[in-house]
C-alpha positions in Angstrom: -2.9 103.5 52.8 -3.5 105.4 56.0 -4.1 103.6 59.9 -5.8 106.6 62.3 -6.7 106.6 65.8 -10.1 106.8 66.7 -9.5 110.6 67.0 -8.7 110.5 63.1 -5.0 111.5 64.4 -2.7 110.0 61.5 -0.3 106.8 62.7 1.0 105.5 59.8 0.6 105.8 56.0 2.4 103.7 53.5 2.8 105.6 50.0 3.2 103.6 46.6 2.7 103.8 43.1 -0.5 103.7 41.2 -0.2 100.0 40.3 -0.4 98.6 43.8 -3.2 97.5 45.3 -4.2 99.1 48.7 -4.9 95.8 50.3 -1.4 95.1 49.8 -0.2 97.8 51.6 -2.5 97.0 54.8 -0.5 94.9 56.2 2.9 96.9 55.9 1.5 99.8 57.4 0.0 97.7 60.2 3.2 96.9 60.9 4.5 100.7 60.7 2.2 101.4 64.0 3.5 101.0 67.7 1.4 102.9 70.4 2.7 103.7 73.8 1.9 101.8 76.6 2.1 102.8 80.7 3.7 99.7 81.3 6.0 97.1 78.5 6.1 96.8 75.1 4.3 98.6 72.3 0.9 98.2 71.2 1.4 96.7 67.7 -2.4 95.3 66.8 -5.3 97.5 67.0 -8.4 96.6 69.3 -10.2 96.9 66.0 -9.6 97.4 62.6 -12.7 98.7 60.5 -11.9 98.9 56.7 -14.3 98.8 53.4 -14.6 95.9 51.1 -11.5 96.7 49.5 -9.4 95.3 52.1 -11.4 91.9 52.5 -8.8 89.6 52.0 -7.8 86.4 53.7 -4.6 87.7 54.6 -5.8 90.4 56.6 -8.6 88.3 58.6 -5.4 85.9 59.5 -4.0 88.3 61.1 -5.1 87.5 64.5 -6.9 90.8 65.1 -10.3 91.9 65.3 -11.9 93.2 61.8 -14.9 94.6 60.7 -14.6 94.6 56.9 -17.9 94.0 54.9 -17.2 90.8 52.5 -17.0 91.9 49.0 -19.8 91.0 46.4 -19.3 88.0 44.7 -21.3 86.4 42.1 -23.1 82.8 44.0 -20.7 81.0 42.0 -17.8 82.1 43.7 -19.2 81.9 47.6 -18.2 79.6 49.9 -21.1 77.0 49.9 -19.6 76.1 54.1 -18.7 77.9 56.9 -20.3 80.8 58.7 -20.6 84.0 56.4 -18.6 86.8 57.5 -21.2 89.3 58.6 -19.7 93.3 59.4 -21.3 95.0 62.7 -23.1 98.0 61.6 -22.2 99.7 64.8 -18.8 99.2 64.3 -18.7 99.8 60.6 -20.3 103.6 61.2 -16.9 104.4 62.8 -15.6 104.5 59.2 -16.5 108.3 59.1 -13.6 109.2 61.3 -11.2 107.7 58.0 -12.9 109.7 55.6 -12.7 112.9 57.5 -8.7 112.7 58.1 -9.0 112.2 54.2 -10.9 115.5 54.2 -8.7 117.2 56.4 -5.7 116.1 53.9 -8.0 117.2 51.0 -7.7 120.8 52.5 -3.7 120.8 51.4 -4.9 121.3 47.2 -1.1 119.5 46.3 -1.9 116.4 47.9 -5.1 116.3 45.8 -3.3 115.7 42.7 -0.6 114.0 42.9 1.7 116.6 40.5 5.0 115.2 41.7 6.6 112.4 39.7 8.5 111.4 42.3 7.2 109.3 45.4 9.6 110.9 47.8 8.8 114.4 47.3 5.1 113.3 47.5 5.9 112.0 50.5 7.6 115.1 52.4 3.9 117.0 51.2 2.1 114.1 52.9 4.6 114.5 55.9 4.1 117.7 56.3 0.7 118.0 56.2 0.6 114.9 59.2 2.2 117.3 61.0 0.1 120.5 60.0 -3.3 118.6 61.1 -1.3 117.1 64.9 -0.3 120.3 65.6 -3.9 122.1 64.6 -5.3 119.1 66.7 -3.1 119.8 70.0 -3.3 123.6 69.6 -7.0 123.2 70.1 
């Protein structure tokens, strides 16, 4: 699980096995984020959070923040016959491009590609390192 900036600048990334699901890691790695403000206390929920129908999950629209997460396809069965359907806003939803090209940008480093390691903490110092390989390429230009 990875939260960016709308730069595509890394914030937080939460690492687990194969057997967890992502949207269980959203909300951990939600928590992992604190941005900078002039004045008081960090900035701890995002102005938005735009995420594909993965992480559409009742948990994460509780949250008290503003999402734009495409509901997930559901046989008519299984709908909610009340209540106003959750509807994403293209506009916002477009934004999702900045995500997948951090994810290119990791793709460049070929080990985190395949994950080769069998342990998660020396997985994680790659993943670490390249964080800091693609801030410091970002300042530098």
């Amino acid at each position: 699980m990875l939260v960016v900036d709308g730069q595509g600048l890394p914030l937080a990334a939460q690492l687990a096995s194969a057997q967890v699901a992502e949207s269980r890691l959203a909300l951990p790695t939600l928590d992992q984020v604190r941005v900078a403000q002039p004045r008081g206390r960090p900035k701890q929920r995002p102005g938005w959070l735009v995420a594909d129908r993965g992480y559409d999950s009742r948990p994460l629209r509780q949250r008290g923040m503003r999402v734009c997460i495409p509901a997930k396809r559901r046989p008519a069965e299984w709908r909610p016959r009340r209540g106003r359907p959750i509807v994403a806003d293209p506009g916002r939803y477009r934004q999702r491009w900045i995500i997948e090209r951090t994810f290119a940008w990791l793709g460049n480093y070929r080990r985190l590609l395949g994950r080769w390691e069998r342990l998660l903490v020396v997985y994680h110092g790659f993943f670490t390192v390249a964080f800091l390989l693609l801030c410091l390429n970002r300042l530098l230009k």
